[in-house]
N, C-alpha and C positions, 0 to 999 in steps of 0.2 A: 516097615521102614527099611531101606535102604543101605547099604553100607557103600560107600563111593569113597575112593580113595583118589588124592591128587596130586600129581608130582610137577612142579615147577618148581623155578632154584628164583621165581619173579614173586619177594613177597605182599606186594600189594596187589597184583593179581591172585596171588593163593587166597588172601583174606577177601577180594570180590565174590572168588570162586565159593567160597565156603559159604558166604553168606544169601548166594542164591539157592544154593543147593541147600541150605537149612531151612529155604523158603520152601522148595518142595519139598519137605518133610523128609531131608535126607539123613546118615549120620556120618560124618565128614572127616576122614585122618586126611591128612597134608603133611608130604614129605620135601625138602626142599632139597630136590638130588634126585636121580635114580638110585644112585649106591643104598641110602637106608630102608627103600621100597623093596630092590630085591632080598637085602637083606630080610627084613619083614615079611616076605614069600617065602623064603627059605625056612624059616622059622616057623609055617605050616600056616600062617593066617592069610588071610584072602579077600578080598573086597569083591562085591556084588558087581562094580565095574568101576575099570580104571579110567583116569584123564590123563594123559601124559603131554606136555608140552614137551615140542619138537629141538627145541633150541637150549638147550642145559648145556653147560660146561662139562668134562669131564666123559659122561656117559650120555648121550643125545637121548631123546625120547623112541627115536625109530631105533636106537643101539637097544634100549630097553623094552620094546615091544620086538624086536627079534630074541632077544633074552628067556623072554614069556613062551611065546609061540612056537620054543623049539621046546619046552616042557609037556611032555601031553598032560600031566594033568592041569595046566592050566590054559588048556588050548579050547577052553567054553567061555572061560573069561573075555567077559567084553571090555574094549578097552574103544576107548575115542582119542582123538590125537585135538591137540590144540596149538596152535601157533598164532603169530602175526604174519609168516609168512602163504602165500594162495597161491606157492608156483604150483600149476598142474603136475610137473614134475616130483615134487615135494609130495605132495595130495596121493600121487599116482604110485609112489615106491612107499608109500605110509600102507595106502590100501593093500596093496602086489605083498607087505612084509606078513597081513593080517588085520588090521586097523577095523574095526566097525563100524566108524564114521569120522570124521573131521569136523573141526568146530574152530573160525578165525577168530583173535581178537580184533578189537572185543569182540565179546561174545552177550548176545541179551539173555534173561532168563530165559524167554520163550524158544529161540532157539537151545539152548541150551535142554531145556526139558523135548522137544525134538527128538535133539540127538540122544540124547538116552533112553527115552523111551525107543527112539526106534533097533538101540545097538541092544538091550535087555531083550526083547521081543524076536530080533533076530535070533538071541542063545536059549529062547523061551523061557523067560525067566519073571517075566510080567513087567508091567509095566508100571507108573511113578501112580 
């Protein structure tokens, strides 16, 4: 099983999110912020792959997947980016930061299970 972590500050998406991911047989923390996610990394725990939505107040999701990615040890972690926004540009500087995949709202399960399985298999880590 899985351990998938997800960070939107959107809580009625966090609670969609969890409850798909519970359908793939996932095990789901949800942090509403980046601030208690890095916190939570620094702390030495680690999620099997992140979600980070793009658009948080405070600390952005692309501020917190460059956060990640400049740690080498957590530079195998997969992370998916999530938004409402589909500028290529957006999409283009998420991937260029490190990003394993992208996923718009909404988002279906099927896509969703997708992109994880394809950002898990990129860091060979298996898949859903």
């Amino acid at each position: 099983m899985k351990n998938i972590w997800i960070v939107d500050d959107d809580e009625e998406m966090t609670r969609a999110m969890q409850l798909m991911l519970k359908l793939l047989d996932c095990n789901v923390t949800a942090f509403m912020g980046a601030r208690p996610a890095a916190q939570t990394l620094l702390s030495g725990k680690r999620p099997d792959l992140m979600i980070l939505d793009i658009n948080m107040p405070e600390v952005s999701g692309l501020d917190m997947l460059e956060f990640v990615r400049r740690r080498a040890e957590w530079n195998d972690m997969p992370i998916l980016m999530l938004s409402t926004e589909a500028a290529d540009v957006t999409v283009d500087k998420a991937m260029e930061l490190g990003a394993d995949g992208y996923v718009s709202k909404p988002v279906t399960i099927e896509e969703l299970e997708k992109a994880i399985n394809t950002a898990l298999e990129k860091h060979q880590k298996g898949s859903l």
